[in-house]
N, C-alpha and C positions, 0 to 999 in steps of 0.2 A: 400670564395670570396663574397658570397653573402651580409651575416654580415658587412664587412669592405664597401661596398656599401649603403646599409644600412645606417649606422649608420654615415658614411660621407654624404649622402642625407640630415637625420636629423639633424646634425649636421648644416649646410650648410643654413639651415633652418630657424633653432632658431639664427644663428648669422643675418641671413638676415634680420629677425624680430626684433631683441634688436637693431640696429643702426637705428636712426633714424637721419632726416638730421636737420645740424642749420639754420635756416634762416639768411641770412646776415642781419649784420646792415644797416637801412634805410638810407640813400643818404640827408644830411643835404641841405635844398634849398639854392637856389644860387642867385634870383634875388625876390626881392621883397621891397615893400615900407616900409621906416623906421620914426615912430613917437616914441614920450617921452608921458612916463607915473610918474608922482609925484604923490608918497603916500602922501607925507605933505600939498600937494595943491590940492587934489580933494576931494572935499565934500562928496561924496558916497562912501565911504570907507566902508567896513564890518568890526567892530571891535569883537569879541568872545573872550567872555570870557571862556577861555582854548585851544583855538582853536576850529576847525570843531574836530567832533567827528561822528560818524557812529559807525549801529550794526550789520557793517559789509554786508553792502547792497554794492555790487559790481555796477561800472560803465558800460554802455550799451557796447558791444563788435563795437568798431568806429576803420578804420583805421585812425588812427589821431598819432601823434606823438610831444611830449614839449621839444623842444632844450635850453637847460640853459646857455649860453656865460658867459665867464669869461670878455671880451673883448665887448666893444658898439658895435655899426649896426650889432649883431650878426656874429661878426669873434672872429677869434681867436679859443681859446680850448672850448668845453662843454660835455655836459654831455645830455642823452636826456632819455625818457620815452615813455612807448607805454600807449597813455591816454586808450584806451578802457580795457586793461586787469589790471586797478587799482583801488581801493581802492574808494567809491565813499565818499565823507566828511571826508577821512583824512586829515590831516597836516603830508605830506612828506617833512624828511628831507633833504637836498644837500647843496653840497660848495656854497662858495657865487656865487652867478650871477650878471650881470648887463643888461643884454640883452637879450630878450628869444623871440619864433616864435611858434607857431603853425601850424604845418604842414600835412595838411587832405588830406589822397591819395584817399580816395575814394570821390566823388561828394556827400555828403545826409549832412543835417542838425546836426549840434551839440547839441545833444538833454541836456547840461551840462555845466555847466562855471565854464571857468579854471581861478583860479586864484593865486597869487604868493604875498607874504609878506615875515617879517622877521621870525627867528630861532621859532616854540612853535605857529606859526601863530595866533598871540593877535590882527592883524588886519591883513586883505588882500585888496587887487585891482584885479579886473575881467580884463583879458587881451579881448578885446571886438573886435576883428577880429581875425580870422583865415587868415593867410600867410601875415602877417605884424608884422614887427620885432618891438620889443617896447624894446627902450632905459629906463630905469627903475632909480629912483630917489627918494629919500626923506628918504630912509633907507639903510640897509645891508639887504640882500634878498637874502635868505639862504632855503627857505622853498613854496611849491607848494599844490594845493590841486585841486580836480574837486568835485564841486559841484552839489549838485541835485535837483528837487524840489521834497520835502516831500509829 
């Protein structure tokens, strides 16, 4: 008896320890101001050649989160990202977009700029507020990246 106590204790144990919980998916915003951002018509465009690239120097850990809209003023279907646990000067890729938000749960400074172009990122535009939805133009805009200073 003792045994089968035992080893159901331990048991009971190691499964309690190996499940760990999923965090739900964040809650896309619901009310916010909507402006148009054109690659073709703004003079400060980043263009790189190759795209951004990193060696693999990780972004600061920010509750922040990048909503990708298939659909303008940010409705419709998308797809999103948790900015702080990625990749600092990559070019990530996604379906196209047209309308994207940045959404910061927590209140502190972005210490990073996010910015969005097309497929291979050979140019980008800096989305320049956080919780302001920008209507997106002058390209197909397939690709996302957070930037950092060197």
């Amino acid at each position: 008896m003792f045994y089968t106590t035992a080893l159901a204790t331990i048991a009971i144990a190691f499964i309690g320890t190996s499940v760990q919980a999923t965090p739900a998916p964040p809650t896309p915003p619901t009310s916010f101001p909507i402006a148009t951002l054109d690659i073709s018509a703004i003079s400060n465009i980043t263009r790189v050649a190759g795209g951004p690239h990193s060696d693999a120097t990780l972004s600061p850990q920010i509750a922040a989160y990048l909503y990708l809209y298939e659909g303008s003023n940010c409705s419709g279907t998308y797809s999103y990202t948790n900015l702080g646990g990625m990749q600092a000067n990559e070019c990530t890729q996604n379906n196209p977009f047209v309308s994207v938000i940045i959404q910061q749960i927590a209140p502190s400074p972005t210490p990073y700029e996010v910015v969005v172009g097309p497929r291979q990122c050979p140019e980008v535009i800096a989305l320049p507020s956080v919780g302001v939805c920008y209507n997106l133009s002058g390209a197909l805009f397939e690709a996302y990246a957070v930037i950092t200073a060197n």
